[in-house]
N, C-alpha and C positions, 0 to 999 in steps of 0.2 A: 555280252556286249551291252555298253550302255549307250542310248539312242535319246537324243534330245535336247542337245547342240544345234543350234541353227550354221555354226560355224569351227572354225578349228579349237582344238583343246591345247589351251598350253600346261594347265596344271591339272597335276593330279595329285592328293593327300590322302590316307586310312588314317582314321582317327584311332585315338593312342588302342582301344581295344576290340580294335578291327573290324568293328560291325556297321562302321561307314564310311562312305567315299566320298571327298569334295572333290567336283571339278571347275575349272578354269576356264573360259573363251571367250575371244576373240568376238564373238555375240554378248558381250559384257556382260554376262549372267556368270555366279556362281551358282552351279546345283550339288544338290545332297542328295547320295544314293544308300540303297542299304544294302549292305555287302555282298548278305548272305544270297541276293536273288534279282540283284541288279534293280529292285524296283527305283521308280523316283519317289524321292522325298516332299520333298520345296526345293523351289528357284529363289536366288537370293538376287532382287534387281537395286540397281542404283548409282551401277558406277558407270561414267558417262566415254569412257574408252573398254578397249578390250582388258579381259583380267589374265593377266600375266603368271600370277601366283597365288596360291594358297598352301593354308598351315592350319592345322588343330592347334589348340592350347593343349598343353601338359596332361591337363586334366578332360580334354575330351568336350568340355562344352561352350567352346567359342572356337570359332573360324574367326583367320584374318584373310584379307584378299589387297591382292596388291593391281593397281592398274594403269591403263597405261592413258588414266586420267589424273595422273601423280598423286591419288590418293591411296591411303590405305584404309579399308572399314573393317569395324569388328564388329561381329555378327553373334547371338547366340543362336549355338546350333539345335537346340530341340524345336524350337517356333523361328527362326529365321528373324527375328528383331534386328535392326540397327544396334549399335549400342554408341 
């Protein structure tokens, strides 16, 4: 169980080689968990509505998140940047 949502989870993603989880809510934070043992990673903050959706890149090192501030932000997933 992953704990640390202030609010509902609309998405969930495993990145392309399984060893982490993006989540989605409604508390407009993206977080990153690591698969194997449910810890937290980073919180990804900045989007000014709930987050709707998320997706790993092909390759595993950028999250996109989609929200329901009509933006979409790419994020790199090792340090959580803006991009």
């Amino acid at each position: 169980t992953l704990t640390g949502h202030r609010d509902a989870v609309w998405s969930v993603a495993f990145s392309p080689d399984g060893q982490t989880i993006a989540s989605g809510s409604r508390d407009k934070e993206v977080r990153l968990w690591r698969a194997s043992d449910g810890s937290h990673l980073r919180t990804l903050t900045g989007h000014q509505g709930g987050v709707r959706s998320v997706a790993f890149s092909p390759d595993g090192q950028t999250v996109a998140s989609g929200s329901g501030d009509s933006e979409v932000r790419v994020w790199r997933a090792y340090d959580g940047a803006h991009q």
